[in-house]
N, C-alpha and C positions, 0 to 999 in steps of 0.2 A: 776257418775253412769249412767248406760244404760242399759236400761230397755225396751225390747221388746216381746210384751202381742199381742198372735196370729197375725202376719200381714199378712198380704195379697196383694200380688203386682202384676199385668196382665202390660206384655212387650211384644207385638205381640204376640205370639204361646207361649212364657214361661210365667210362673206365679212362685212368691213364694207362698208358702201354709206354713198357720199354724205355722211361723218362731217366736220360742218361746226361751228367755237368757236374764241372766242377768252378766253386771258385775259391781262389785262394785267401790264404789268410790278410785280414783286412783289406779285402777285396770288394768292387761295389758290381751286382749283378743286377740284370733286367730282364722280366720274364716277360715278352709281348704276344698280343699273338689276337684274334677276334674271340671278342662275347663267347663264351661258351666253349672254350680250346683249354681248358682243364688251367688255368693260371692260380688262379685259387687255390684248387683242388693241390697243388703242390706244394703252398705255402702252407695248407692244413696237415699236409702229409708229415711235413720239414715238423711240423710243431706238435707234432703228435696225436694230432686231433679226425686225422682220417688213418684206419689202420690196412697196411700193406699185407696184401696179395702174394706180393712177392718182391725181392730187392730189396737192396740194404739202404742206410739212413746213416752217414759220418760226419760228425759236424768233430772239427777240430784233432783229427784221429782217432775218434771213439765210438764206438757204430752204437748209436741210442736208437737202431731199428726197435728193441722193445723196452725201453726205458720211459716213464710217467712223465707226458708234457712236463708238469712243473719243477723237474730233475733236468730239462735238457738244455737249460740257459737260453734260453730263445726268448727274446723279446716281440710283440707284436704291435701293428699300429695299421687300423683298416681304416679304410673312407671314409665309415659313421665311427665316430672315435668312443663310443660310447663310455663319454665321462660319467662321475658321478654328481647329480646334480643338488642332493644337498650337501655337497664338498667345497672348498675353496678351492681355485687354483692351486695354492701352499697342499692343500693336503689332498687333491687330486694325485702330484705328482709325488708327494711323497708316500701314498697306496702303494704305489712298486716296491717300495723299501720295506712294507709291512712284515714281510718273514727274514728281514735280512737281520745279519749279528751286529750291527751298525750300532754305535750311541746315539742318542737323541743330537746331540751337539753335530754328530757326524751325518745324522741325514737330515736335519737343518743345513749346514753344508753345502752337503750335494743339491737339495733341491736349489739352493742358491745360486751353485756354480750352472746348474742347466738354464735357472730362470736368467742368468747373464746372457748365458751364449744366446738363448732364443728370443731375447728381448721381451721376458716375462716377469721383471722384475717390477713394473709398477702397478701389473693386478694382480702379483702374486695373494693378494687380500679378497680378493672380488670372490663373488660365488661364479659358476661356468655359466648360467644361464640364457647370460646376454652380450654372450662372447661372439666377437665375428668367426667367420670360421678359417680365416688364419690361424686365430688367436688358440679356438679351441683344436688345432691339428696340432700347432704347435705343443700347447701344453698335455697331450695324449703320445707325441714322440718324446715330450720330457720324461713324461711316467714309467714308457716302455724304455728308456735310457736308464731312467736311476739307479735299476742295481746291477749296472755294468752287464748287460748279458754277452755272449760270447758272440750270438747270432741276432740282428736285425732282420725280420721280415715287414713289410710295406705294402699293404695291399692297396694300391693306387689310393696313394696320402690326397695328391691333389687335383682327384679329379673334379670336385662339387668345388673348386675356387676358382676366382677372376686371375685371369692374364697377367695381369701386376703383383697380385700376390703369389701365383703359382711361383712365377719368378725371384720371389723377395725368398720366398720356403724353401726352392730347389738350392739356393746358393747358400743359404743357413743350414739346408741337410747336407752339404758335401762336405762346407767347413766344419759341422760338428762329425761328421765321419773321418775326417784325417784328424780331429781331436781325439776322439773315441778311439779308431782302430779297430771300432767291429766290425765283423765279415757281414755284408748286407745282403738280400736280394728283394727287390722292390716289381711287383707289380706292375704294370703300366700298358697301355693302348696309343701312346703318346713316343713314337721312335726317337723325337726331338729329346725329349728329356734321358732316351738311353745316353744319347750320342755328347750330353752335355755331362751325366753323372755318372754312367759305368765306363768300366774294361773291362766287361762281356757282357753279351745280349743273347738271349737261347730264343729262339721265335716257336710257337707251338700253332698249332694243327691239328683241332679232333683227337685231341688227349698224347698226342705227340710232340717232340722236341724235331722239328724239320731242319733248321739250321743251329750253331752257335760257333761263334768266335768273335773276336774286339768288335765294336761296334761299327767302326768306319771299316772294313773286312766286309762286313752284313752290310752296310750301305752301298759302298761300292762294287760287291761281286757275291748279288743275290745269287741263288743256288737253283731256281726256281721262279719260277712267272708267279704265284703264289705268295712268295716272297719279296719278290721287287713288288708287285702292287698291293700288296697290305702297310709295308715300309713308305708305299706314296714315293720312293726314290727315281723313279721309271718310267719310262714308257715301254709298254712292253707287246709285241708285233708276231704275230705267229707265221709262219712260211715255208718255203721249202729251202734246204742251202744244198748245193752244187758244188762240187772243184770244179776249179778253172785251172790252177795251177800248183806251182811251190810257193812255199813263203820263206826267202832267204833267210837261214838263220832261226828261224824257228823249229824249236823243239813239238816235236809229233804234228804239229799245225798245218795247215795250206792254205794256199789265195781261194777264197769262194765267194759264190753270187748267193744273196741269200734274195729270195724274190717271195712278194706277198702282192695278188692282185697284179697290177698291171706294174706298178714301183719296184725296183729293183735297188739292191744296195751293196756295193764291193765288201768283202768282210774276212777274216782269218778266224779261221775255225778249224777243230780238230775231230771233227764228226760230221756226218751230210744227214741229210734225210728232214724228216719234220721238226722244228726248233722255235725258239720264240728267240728274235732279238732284241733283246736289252737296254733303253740308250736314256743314258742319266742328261735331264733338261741340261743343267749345267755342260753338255759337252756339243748342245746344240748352237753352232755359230752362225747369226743372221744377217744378211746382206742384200744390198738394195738390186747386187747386181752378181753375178757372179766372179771368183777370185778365182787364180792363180795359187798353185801352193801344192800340196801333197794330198791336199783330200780331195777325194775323188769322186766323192758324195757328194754333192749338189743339188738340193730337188726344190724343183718350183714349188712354192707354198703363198697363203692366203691365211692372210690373220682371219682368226672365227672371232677369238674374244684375249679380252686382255684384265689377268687379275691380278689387284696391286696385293702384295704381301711384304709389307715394309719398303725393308732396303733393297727386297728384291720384288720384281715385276715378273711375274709368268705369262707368256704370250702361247694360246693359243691354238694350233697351225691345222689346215687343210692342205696335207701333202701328199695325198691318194691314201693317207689313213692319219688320222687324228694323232696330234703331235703335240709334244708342252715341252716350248724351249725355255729356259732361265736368265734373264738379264739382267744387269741392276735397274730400281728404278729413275735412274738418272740415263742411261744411254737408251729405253724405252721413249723417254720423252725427247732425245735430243735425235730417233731415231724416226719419228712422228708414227711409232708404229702405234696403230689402232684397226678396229675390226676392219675388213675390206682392203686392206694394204696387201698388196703384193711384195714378195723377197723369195729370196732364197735360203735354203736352211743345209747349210751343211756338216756333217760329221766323219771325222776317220774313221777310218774301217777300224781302228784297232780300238776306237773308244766303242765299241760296237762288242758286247756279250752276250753269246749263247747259252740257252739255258732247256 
């Protein structure tokens, strides 16, 4: 468990402020947020290597606010893994065991059972030199593994690697985390990988925690315009909103116009005045003509551009403000949509969030 109760942390000119989360025991956490929003700066905090201002530090029940980094069981593992480079793999990863009461037999062992899980067993001989850097991420999460720490920290493991291997790593780091069972939090500028590896994401802000809860929670009901466009989940529309009416059945909420420029868009909201709306591509439906049905939304649009991203296709839209709906790339192409195409783009009011 990790447990952080207001901290407060001054680094020259930046400060974290009021950095308040928990995550539970054998729990995997994601800290996102832009360059320079103090991400770091709390991983060093967690590990004892930046000292607190103010606010406590509980990793596992036991507040190690002033307890000596190498007393607090926290393992680490940053971007530059910084091995040792007259070591072999073998005894890179077993460095972490250097202070432990372990027999030789027994951290012989353990470096073996890591070099298994992480597919480290045929250069466990090699020196790190001319290691890809899969090879050496992995064998610097083996080392900060070896003597079981309580806490994993990650400061964005994969950001310096290829597409194929980011992927091969992410899915070797989760299966070796339900092996393990330690409480993680990992670094990252990558919301894809929260939504693949954690069950919480805390988004930070200019030394702030601005949101946190489950990760599909944080994708689908940003909190803030700030947050739907750094998460990339959104398109996100500033405007004025209006009642028009009631909304059956809805608690505290009403029927309103939410209007931006000459476009207008039915919506349910439980506030009027100045607001950004919300509207995730995926709940954007496209149409040659318009339909029939309950949504009420229907706005003439004009493909700009069209960007393939796999299995999904992002189109796009000029709908009196710039719009990106989500398709597959299979109904993209059977839809002949491409730049200059004319449709219709519509969404329900209720897939519609103010913010």
């Amino acid at each position: 468990m990790i447990r952080l109760e207001g901290i407060e942390v001054r680094l020259g000119q930046f400060a974290l402020r009021d950095v308040s989360f928990e995550i539970p025991p054998a729990g995997y956490g994601l800290l996102i947020g832009p360059t320079g929003s103090g991400k770091t700066s709390v991983l060093e905090a967690i590990a004892g290597h930046a000292p607190l201002r103010g606010g406590r530090i509980v990793l596992h029940g036991k507040d190690v606010t002033a307890v000596p980094p190498e007393r607090r069981g926290v393992g680490v593992v940053y971007q530059q893994n910084n091995l040792f480079p007259h070591l072999s793999v073998a005894e890179n990863i077993r460095y972490g065991l250097a202070h432990s009461d372990l027999s030789e037999a027994d951290q012989r062992a353990r470096v073996g059972e890591l070099a298994d899980s992480l597919g480290l067993d045929h250069i466990l001989g090699r020196g790190v030199a001319n290691l890809s850097g899969g090879e050496a991420q992995r064998v610097g999460l083996a080392r900060a593994l070896a003597p079981r720490p309580s806490v994993l920290l990650l400061d964005e493991p994969f950001a310096s690697l290829d597409p194929a291997t980011r992927f091969t790593l992410r899915q070797q780091l989760l299966d070796l985390h339900r092996q393990e069972g330690v409480t993680t939090l990992q670094v990252t500028h990558d919301f894809q990988e929260a939504l693949q590896l954690g069950n919480l994401v805390a988004v930070m802000s200019e030394g702030r925690i601005v949101q946190h809860g489950r990760p599909e929670e944080v994708f689908r009901h940003p909190n803030s315009s700030f947050v739907a466009r750094f998460i990339g989940a959104a398109n996100v529309i500033e405007g004025i909103v209006t009642r028009v009416g009631d909304a059956e059945g809805a608690d505290r909420q009403f029927a309103a116009r939410f209007s931006a420029g000459s476009v207008t868009l039915d919506v349910i909201a439980d506030r009027e005045g100045l607001l950004n709306a919300v509207i995730h591509p995926e709940d954007i439906v496209l149409n040659h003509r318009p339909t029939g049905g309950s949504a009420r939304n229907q706005l003439p649009a004009t493909v700009t551009a069209v960007e393939l991203a796999g299995p999904v296709t992002y189109i796009h839209l000029d709908a009196g403000w710039p719009l990106r709906a989500a398709v597959t790339s299979a109904s993209a192409e059977a839809m002949g949509l491409a730049a200059g195409v004319a449709l219709f783009a519509t969404v329900k009011a209720t897939a519609i969030r103010l913010v």
